[in-house]
N, C-alpha and C positions, 0 to 999 in steps of 0.2 A: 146171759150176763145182764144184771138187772144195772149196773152202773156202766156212763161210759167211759174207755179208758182214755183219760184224755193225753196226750203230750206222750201218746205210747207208739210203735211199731209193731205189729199182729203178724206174724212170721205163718206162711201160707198159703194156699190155693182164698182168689179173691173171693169166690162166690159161696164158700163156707165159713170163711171168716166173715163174712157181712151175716152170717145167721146167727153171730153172737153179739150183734150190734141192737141194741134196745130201738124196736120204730120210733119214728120219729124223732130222732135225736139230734142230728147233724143240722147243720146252718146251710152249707153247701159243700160241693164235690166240684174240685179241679185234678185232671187226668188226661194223662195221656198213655191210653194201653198201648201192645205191643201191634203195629202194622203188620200189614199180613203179609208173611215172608220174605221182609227186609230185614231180620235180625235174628240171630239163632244164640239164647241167651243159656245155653249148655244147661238146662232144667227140666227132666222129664214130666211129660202133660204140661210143660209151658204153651200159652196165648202165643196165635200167630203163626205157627205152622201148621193149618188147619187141611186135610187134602183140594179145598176148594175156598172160596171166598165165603160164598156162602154157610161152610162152615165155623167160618170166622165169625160171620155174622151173629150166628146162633149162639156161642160161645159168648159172645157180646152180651146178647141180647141179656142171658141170664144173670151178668155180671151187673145189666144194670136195673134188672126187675129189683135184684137186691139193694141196690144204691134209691132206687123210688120208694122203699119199704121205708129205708133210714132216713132219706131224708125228711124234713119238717114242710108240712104243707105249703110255708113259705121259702122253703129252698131253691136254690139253682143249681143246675150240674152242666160245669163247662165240660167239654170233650174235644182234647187236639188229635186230631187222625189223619193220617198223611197216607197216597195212595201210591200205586203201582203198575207195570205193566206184565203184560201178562206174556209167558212162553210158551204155554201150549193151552188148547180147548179145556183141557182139566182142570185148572187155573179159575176157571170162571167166563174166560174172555176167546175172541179167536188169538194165537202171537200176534205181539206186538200192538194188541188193545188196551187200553185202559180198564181195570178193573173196576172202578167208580166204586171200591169198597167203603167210603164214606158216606156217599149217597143212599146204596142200599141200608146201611145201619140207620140210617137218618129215618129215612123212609119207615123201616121196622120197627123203630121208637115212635114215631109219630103214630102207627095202628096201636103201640100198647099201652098209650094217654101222655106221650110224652107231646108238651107243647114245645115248637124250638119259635125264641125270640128272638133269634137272631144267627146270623153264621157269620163270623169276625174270618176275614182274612189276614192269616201270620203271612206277610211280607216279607223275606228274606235276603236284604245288600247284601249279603256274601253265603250266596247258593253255591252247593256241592258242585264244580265244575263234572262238566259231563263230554264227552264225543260223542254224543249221536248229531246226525247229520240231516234224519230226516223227519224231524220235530223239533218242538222246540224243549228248550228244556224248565225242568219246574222251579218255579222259585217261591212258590208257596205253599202253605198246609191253610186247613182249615179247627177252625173249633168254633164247635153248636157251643148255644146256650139253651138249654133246657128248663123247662119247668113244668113243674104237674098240677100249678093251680091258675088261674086267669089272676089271681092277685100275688103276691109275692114281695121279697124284700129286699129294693135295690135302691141301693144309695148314689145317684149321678152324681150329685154336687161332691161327691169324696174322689172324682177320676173327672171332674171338667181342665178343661185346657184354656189358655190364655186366647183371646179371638187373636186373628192374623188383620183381621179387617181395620182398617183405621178409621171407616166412620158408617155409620148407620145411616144415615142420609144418603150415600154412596149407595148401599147395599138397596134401599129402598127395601121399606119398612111392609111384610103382609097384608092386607086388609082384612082376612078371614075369610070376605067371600070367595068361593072356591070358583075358578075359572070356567067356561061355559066348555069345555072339553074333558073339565074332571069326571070320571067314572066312578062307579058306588064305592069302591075301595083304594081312593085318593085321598091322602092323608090331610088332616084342614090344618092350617099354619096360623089358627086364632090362639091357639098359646101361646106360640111363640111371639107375635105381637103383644101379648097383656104384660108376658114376663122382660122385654126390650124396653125399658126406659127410652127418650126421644132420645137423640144424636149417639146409643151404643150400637154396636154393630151384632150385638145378641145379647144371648141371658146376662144379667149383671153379674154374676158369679161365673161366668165363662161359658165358652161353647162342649156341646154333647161331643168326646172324641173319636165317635163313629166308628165304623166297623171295619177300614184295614188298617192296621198296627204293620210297621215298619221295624221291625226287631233283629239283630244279629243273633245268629249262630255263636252259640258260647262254649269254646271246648272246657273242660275239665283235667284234670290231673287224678286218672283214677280208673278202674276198670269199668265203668259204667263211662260207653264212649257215646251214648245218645241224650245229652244232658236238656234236662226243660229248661228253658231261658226262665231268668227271675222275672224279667219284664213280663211276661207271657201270664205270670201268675200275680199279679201284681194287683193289676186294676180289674180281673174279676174277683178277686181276693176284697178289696176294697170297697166294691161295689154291692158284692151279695153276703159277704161275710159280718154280720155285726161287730162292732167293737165289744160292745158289754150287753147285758143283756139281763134285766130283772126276773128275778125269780120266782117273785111271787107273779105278774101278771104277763109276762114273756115278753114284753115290749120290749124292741131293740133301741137303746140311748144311739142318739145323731149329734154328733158336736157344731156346734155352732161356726158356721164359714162365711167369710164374707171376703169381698174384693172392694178397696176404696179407690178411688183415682184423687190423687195428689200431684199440687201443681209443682212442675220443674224447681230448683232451686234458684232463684233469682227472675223468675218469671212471675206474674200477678196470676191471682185467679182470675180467666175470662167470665164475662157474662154470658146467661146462657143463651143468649141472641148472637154471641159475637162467632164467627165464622172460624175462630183458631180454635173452638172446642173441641171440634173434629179432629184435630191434630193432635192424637194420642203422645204419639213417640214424642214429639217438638216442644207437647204444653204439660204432659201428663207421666206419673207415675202410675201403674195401677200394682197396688199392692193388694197379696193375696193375703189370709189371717185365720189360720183356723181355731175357735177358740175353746173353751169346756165344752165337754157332754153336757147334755140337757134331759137332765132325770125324769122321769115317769112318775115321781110322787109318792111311789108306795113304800118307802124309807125300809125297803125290803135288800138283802143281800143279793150282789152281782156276781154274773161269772160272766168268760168271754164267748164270744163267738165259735165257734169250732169249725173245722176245715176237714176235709177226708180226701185222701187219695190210695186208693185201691189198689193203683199199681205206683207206689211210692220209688221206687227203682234209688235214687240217688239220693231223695229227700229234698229237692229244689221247694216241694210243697210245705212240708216242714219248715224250712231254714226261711222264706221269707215269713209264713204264720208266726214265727218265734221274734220275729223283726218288729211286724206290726200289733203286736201284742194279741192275739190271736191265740188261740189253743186249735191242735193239729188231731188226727188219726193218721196212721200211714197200715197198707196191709202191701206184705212183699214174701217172695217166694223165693226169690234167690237169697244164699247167706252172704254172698261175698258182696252185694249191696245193701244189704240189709249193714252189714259192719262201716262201708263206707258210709252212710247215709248215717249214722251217730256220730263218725267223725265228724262229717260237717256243723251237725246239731251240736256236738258238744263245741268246735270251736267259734260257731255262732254265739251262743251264750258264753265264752269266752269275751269275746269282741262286746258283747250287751251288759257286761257285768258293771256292777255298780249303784248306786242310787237313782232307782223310778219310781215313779208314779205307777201301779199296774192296777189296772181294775180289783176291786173288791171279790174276793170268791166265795163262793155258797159253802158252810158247813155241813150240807146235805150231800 
């Protein structure tokens, strides 16, 4: 396939439909394949009832040698996988062990050049009630962040958060020099001093949202009852997914963000000596402002960002892509989500219709 299909659904086994995907094409990949023997999606040679973990593993593995083909050297590939326990030695584990089928896959992506930046804990206030009595029980999943080059393309300031801190002062401010107990791979905290103007309590555009996410469980109305939360695909959506992106020289456009702090209504602005600075809530608004794209210059035709999930199941990857002006791929295997997963699409653009702004697209 020498073009790619964009804003489409690829009906299929994932790891043959990714041999029809042009290299290098995709911006990034958010997915959550099927857990290993938590879910039996009525599909013969479906993902996940593999006779052992480890052949889960392998089944993986291939699924994402093809997802490293497609992605752009500057890509990420998020992955939500959630684990299990085990009932007999076949399983992988002895009864009643953990299978750490997450781990192992992690571990076997990192031998085949996958780098992982990170591993985001999904946090879940309303976990699957459970009666086991002699453990505890789980209330989160995990999703790596992958990538296959030491440089890549991630936009923080598009997913920072409001600081909680009220003052910088408080917090006391880095030095850079690293503590006489730091070891060779102890992170130095001199950026984060240059970028902290005096009296804020961090970056002026907001602090990094760090790596455990606090997200409910969303049910759905529809035969696909293991639904991806929108929040889950949000802010790596945001983060690795370009908005627009030029054509001629592939640089991703970053719109212009700023956070201002504006004084109370009927309060003066303090000096910056006077000690109520610090008093965010009391003296201050801070308001956020995101404003144009900031073009690359080369007066050349845009298109968006593109998004893939392989195991599309519902189209939650879909339906937020179509939100944030984004362009999708989806590859699914089952029909009866494959047809849900348009209804959502089409009553999202339902919901979207009407007069926007949508990035400029390539005649190519």
């Amino acid at each position: 396939m020498s073009r790619l299909p964009r804003r489409h659904i690829l009906v299929g086994d994932a790891t043959e439909q990714l041999r029809t995907l042009p290299p290098g094409s995709v911006d990034c990949v958010i997915t959550s394949p099927p857990y290993y023997l938590l879910r039996n999606y009525g599909i013969d040679g479906q993902l996940g009832l593999e006779p052992d973990v480890e052949h889960w593993v392998d089944e993986l593995q291939l699924v994402c040698a093809g997802l490293a083909r497609v992605l752009k050297p500057t890509g990420s590939l998020w992955l939500n996988l959630g684990d299990s326990f085990s009932r007999h030695r076949r399983y992988g584990a002895p009864p009643k062990g953990l299978l750490a089928a997450p781990e192992r896959l992690l571990l076997t992506l990192m031998q085949d050049g996958f780098i992982c930046r990170g591993k985001v804990i999904w946090a879940k206030p309303n976990p699957m009630p459970s009666s086991v009595t002699d453990r505890l029980n789980m209330t989160y999943e995990v999703v790596y962040h992958l990538v296959r080059s030491s440089r890549y393309y991630f936009n923080l300031d598009a997913i920072r958060e409001p600081h909680r801190s009220q003052s910088g002062r408080r917090a006391g401010a880095p030095t850079g020099t690293p503590p006489s107990w730091a070891g060779p791979l102890a992170g130095s905290q001199d950026g984060l001093r240059r970028a902290r103007p005096a009296g804020q309590p961090g970056h002026v555009l907001g602090k990094n949202p760090g790596d455990v996410w606090s997200i409910p469980t969303r049910g759905f109305r529809g035969a696909h009852f293991a639904t991806f939360p929108e929040a889950l695909v949000t802010r790596p959506l945001l983060a690795t997914c370009p908005e627009v992106i030029c054509t001629q020289c592939r640089e991703a456009w970053r719109r212009q963000v700023s956070r201002e702090r504006l004084p109370v209504a009927g309060r003066s602005r303090p000096k910056p000596d006077d000690p109520n600075v610090f008093r965010f809530k009391a003296f201050w608004n801070t308001v956020h402002q995101v404003g144009e794209l900031i073009p690359c210059g080369c007066s050349a035709p845009t298109e968006p960002g593109v998004v893939l999930d392989p195991f599309f199941g519902s189209g939650t990857v879909g339906v937020v892509a179509e939100r944030q002006s984004r362009d999708w791929i989806g590859i699914e295997i089952n029909p009866e989500y494959i047809e849900l997963a348009r209804k959502r699409l089409a009553l999202e653009r339902v919901k979207r219709k009407g007069p926007e702004d949508k990035p400029q697209r390539s005649a190519a």
